[in-house]
NUMAR-718077 format. One line per 2 residues: their letters; for each residue x, y, z of C-alpha. Coordinates in steps of 0.25 Angstrom, whole numbers. Layout:
N
a) X,Y,Z; ...
END
This chain:
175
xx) 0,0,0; 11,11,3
xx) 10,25,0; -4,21,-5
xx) -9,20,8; -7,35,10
xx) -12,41,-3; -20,51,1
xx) -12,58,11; 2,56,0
xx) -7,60,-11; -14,74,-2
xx) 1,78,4; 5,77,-11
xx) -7,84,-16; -5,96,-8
xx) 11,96,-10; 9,97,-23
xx) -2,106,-24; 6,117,-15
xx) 18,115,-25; 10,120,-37
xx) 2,130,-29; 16,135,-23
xx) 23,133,-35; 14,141,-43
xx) 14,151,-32; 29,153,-33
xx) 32,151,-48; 35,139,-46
xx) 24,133,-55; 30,120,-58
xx) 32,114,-45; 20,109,-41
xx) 18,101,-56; 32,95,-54
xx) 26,90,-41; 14,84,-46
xx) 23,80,-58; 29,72,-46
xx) 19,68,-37; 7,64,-44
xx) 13,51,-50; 19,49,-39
xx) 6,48,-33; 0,40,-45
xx) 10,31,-42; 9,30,-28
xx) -4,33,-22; -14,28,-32
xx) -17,14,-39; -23,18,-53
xx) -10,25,-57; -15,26,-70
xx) -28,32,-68; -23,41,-59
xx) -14,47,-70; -26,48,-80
xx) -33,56,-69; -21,63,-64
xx) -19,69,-78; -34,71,-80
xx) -36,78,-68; -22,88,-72
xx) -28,90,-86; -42,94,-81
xx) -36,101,-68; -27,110,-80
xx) -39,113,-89; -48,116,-77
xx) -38,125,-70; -36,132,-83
xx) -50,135,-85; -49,143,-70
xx) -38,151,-76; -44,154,-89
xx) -58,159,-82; -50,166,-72
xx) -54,158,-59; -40,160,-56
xx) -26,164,-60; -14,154,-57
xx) 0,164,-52; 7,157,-65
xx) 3,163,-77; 13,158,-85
xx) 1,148,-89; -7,158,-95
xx) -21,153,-92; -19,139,-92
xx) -17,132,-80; -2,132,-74
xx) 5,119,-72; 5,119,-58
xx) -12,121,-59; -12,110,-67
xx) -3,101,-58; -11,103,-47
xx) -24,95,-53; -14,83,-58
xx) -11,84,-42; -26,86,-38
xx) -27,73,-45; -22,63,-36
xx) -29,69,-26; -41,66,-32
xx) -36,54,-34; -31,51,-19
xx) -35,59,-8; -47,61,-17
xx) -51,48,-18; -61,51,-7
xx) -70,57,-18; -72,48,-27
xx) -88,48,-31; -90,59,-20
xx) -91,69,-30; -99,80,-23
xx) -87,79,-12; -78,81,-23
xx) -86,94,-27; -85,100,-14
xx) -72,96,-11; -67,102,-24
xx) -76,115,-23; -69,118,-10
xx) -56,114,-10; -52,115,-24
xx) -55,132,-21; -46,131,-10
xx) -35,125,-19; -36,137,-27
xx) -37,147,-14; -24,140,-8
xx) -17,141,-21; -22,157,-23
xx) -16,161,-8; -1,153,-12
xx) -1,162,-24; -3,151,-36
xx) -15,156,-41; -27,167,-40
xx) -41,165,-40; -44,177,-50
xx) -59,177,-51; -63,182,-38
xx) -63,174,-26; -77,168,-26
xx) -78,169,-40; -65,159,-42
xx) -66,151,-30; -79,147,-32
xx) -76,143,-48; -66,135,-42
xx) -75,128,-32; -85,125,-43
xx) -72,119,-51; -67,111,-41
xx) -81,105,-35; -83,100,-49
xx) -68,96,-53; -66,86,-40
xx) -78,79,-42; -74,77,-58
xx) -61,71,-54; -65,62,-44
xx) -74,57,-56; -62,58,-66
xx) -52,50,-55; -63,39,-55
xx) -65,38,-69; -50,39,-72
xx) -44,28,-61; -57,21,-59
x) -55,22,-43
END
């Protein structure tokens, strides 16, 4: 059983290394050190902490690919503006990184929600906001539609968003 046996905590510590890394990172132009960390870690966890490793790849880079799209959508309409504008209004890497790292937690620490799909809706209307909040007050990004305006379009983004990729990590790794 090993490492196995503590998944959820390894994978949650993990989560939030990284997700400070590309928050920080992009905070002190240092935009590519959180990707090169999920560059490093999500594999690793693949490897280690799951069992459908190649499921969990087919969701992993679904989930980054979608997470990119979506987040550029908020960019283009405004909902917020990352502090590295070298991207122009498409999402920065480190943006994206972070929804290939969102993904194993829905994969493990997640796992929980599977088929509880209106505990994924309020669970992503009200923490993926706050995700955003703490990434604004360390500088990475900044809500630019006003503050109930932007916070509440993500709410209504992330309510909907968990709930599909609980679906889509079902459908995809069959767990």
């Amino acid at each position: 059983m090993g490492i196995k046996k503590y998944s959820t905590p390894v994978n949650f510590i993990i989560f939030q290394i990284c997700w400070f890394a590309c928050v920080m990172g992009a905070a002190n132009n240092l935009g590519w050190l959180g990707p090169l960390l999920v560059l490093v870690t999500v594999p690793l966890q693949i490897r280690l902490l799951t069992e459908n490793h190649r499921g969990e790849i087919l969701f992993v880079i679904t989930c980054g690919i979608l997470g990119a799209l979506l987040e550029t959508l908020m960019i283009v309409a405004n909902v917020y503006t990352p502090v590295d504008r070298g991207w122009g209004q498409v999402s920065p890497p480190w943006m994206a990184a972070l929804w290939f790292n969102f993904a194993l937690l829905v994969s493990i620490s997640l796992a929980w929600l599977k088929g509880k799909y209106a505990a994924a809706a309020l669970l992503g209307g009200l923490a993926g906001p706050v995700a955003y909040w703490g990434g604004e007050k360390l500088g990475a990004l900044t809500v630019a539609a006003t503050f109930g305006r932007g916070y509440l379009i993500l709410a209504i983004m992330w309510a909907l968003a968990l709930p599909l990729l609980v679906f889509l990590h079902n459908r995809l790794t069959g767990a």
